[in-house]
N, C-alpha and C positions, 0 to 999 in steps of 0.2 A: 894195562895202565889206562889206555882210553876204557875201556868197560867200568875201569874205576870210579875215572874223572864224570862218567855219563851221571852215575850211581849217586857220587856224592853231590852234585849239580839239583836232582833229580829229589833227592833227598829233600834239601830245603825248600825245594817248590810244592811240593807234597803237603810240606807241613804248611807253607804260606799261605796256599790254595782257601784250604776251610779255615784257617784262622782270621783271613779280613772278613771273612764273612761275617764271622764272630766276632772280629772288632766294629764292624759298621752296625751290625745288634746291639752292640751295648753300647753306643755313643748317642744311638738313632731312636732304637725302640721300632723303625722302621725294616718291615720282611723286605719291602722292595727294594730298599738302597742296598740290601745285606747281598739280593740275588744279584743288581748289577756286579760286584765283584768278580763271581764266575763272567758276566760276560763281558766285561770289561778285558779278563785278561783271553778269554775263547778269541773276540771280537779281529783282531789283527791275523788272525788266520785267513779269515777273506782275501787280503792283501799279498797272499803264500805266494803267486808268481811273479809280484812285484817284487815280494824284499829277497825274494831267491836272484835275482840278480847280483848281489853283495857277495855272495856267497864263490857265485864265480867270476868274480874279479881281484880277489886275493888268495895266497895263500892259508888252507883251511886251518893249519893247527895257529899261525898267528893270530890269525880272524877271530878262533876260541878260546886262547888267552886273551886279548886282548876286551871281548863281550863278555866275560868272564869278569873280569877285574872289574870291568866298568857296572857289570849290575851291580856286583859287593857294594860298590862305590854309591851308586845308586840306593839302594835299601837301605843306609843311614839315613837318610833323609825323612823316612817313616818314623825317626827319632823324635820331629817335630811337631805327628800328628797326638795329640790329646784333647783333643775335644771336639763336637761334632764340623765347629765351622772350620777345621783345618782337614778335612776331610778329603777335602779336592788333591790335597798330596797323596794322599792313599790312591785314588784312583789315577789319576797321572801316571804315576809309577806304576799300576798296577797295566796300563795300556803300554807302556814302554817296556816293560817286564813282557807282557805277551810278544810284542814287536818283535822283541833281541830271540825270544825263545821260538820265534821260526825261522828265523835266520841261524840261530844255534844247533838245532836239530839239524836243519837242512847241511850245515860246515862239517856236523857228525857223522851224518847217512854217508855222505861224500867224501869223506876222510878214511873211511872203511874200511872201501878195498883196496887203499896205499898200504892198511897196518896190516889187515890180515890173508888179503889178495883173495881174488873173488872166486875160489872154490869154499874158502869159509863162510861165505856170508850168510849162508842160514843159520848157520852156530852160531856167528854173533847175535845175529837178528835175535833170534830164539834166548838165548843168553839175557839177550836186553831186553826181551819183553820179561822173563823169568823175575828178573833185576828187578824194573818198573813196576811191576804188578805184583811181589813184594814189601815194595818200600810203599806202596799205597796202603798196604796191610798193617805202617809200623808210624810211618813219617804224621799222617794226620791224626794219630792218638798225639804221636808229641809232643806236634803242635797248639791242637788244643790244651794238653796238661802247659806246657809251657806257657802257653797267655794265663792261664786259671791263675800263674805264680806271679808270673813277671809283667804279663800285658803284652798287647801287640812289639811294642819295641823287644820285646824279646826274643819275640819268632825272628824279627823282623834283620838281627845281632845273629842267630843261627842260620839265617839266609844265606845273609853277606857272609857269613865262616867261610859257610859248604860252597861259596862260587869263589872263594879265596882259592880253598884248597882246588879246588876243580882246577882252577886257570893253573896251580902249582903242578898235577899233574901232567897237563897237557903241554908245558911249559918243557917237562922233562920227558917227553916222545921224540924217538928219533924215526923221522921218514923222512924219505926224499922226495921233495913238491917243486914241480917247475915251476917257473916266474908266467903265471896265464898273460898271454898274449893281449896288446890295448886293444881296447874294446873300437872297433872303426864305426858301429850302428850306435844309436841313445838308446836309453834307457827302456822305451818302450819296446823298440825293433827287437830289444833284447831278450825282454817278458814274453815276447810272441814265439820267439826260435824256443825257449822251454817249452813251451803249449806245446808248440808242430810237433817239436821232438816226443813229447809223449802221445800225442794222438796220433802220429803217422808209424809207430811203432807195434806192427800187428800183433807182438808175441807180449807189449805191455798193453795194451787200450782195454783191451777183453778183462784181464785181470784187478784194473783199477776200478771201471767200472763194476765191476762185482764186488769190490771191497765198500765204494760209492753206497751201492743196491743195499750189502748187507750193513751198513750202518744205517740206513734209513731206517730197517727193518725195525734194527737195537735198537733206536730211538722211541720207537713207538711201542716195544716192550716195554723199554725203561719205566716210557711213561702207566704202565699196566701195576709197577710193583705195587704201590699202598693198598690198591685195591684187591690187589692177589692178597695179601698180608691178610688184607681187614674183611671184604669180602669173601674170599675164598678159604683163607685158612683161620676166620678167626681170632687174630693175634693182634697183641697190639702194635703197632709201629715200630718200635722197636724191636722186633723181629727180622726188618724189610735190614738189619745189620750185619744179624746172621747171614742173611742170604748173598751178601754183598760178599764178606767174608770168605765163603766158600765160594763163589763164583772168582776171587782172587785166587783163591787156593787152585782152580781148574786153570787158572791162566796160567799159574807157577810151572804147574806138571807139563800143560803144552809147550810152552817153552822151551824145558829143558829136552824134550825128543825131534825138537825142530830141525834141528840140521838134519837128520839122521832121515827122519821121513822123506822132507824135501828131496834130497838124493837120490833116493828110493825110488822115489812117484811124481817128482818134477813137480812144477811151480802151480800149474792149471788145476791136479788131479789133487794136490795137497788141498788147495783153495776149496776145490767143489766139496771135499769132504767135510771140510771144517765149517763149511756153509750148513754140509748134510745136518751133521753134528748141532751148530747151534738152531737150526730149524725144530729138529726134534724134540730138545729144549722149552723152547716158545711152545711149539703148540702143545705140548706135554702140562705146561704150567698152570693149563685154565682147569685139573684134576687137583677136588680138592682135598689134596693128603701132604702131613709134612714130608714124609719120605720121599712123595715125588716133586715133591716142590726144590728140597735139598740137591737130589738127584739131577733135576732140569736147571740149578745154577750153574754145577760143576759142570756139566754137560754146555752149556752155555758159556760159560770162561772157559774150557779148552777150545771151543771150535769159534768161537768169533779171532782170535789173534791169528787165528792159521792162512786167514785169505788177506788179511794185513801184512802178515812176515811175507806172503810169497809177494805178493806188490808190491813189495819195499823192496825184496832181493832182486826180482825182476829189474824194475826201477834201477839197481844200483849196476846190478850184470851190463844188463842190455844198453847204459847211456855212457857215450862216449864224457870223458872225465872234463871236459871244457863246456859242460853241458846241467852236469848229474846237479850243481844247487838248485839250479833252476828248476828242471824236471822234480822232482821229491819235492819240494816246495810244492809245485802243482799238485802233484799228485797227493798227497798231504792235504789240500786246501778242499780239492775233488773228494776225499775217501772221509774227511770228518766233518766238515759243512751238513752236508745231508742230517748226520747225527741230532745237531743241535736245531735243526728245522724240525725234525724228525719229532724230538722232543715238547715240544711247543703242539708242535699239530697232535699228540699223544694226548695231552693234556685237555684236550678240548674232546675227542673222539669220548676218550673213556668215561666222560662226562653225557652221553648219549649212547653208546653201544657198551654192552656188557662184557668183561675180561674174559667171559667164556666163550664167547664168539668170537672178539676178536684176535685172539690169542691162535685159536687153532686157522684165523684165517693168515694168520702174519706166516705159521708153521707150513702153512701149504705155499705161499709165498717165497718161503725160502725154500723149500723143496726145488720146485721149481727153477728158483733159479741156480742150486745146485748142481740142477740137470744140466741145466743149459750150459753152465760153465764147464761141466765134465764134457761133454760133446763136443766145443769147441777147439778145433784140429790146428789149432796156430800157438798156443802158449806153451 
């Protein structure tokens, strides 16, 4: 039932995601207001060890009914935008929407090991990337067809459904959650004890860090695709969908053998392989053939989620429960920041150095630090 509530939550954001963007296109005519929308709602990640305080000062499944209802509640109000000067509602909501969804994630991750207790949580984990990277493969076709018919307020009415239904899910979980104890420090003393806790944590620092390292990497792939597409394989842009596509499909299949590995080869050695794995990937990409281009997605969507799930289960294993919003917050903030730096600075490089070059130096980069994470005798 929470894998449910995650799913159908996940769903509508999926779809909302590339549909403002596509609504701020056609109100605007403007690419740049369209791109704020992704950072608008990225933007509140920053904030991960702040709003992870919320998280642990209440009970977690009331916290997710209760941020549940209130975004439904919230996304009517997207009812109001039609035209470009009412715009500022869009983005509003679109920052408040980012806000509540790291604090929603963080009341998830932390809710975990109350439902399925913490020998499953690479299942789950693994489960819910499967889930996630799925519904990215179904939710933003939706979305889009859905505005082509009805317009933004449409998505906008399937949002608020999917966090109706979500909050009704969660609503009907039965766990037993103590009453966390009053907080005697403020708010900041409070943000600092998450930090400590995850940097002074030898068997977690190593492994966040490398989750950190390997999104910086992804970032600066990402920013490689058009020019793989157009450059290297010739194709038109529309190609770079394909590749998206199956690179979902390789996260699908890692997913589902998550648990199973993890158990196997523990938290450190899953990491470093998955690191190994999307290294190979990257530098394999700057070869200009479809088949290996095909091949170095899926290769690439299995092994990038692998050193994410073991940092997230770590994270959940190892932090004491009056702790864990805070900590995953951080950690969250730590492992996908870099990403979207990562991306930016992609953008400028490729514009100066060639995908054939840099592609196989990012691949020995991740080698590298696959190494390093496999050698490390604490995780």
């Amino acid at each position: 039932m929470l894998l449910t509530g995650i799913v159908v939550s996940g769903f509508g954001t999926s779809a909302l995601w590339p549909a403002s963007g596509i609504w701020v296109k056609d109100l605007t005519g403007s690419d740049s207001l369209a791109a704020l929308c992704a950072f608008a709602l990225w933007a509140p990640t920053l904030a991960g060890p702040l709003l992870g305080t919320v998280v642990d000062r209440t009970r977690r499944r009331p916290l997710l009914v209760g941020a549940n209802l209130g975004l439904g509640l919230l996304l009517l109000s997207l009812l109001a935008v039609g035209s470009a000067g009412r715009l500022w509602i869009l983005f509003a909501v679109l920052v408040v929407y980012g806000a509540c969804g790291v604090v929603t994630d963080a009341a998830e991750a932390a809710l975990v090991p109350a439902v399925v207790g913490r020998d499953a949580l690479g299942d789950f984990n693994g489960l819910r990337m499967t889930a996630d990277e799925g519904m990215k493969l179904v939710a933003p076709l939706a979305g889009a067809g859905l505005f082509a018919v009805y317009g933004g307020g449409g998505v906008a009415l399937l949002d608020a459904a999917s966090f109706a239904a979500a909050a009704g899910l969660y609503a009907r979980l039965r766990v037993r959650e103590p009453a966390p104890a009053r907080p005697a420090a403020g708010v900041w003393a409070r943000t600092a004890e998450g930090v400590r806790a995850l940097w002074r944590q030898e068997r977690l620092r190593p492994l966040v860090l490398a989750a950190a390292a390997t999104m910086l990497l992804a970032g600066l792939n990402g920013a490689t695709l058009y020019a793989v597409v157009d450059g290297g394989l010739g194709r038109s842009p529309s190609y770079a969908g394909v590749l998206y596509a199956v690179q979902g499909a390789g996260s699908v299949v890692a997913g589902l053998v998550t648990g199973r590995l993890l158990r196997r080869v523990g938290e450190r050695r899953f990491a470093a392989a998955g690191i190994a794995l999307f290294a190979a990937g990257t530098g394999l990409r700057a070869l200009p053939y479809d088949a290996v281009a095909l091949g170095c997605s899926a290769a690439i969507g299995m092994g990038l989620p692998c050193v994410l799930i073991a940092a997230l289960t770590a994270v959940q294993r190892e932090t004491p429960d009056a702790l864990v919003g805070r900590t995953v917050a951080t950690a969250n903030t730590l492992m996908f920041a870099p990403n979207a730096v990562a991306l930016a600075m992609g953008a400028g490089l490729v514009a100066v150095v060639d995908h054939r070059v840099l592609l196989p130096l990012l691949g020995a980069a991740g080698l590298a630090l696959a190494c390093a994470t496999a050698r490390r005798p604490s995780a």
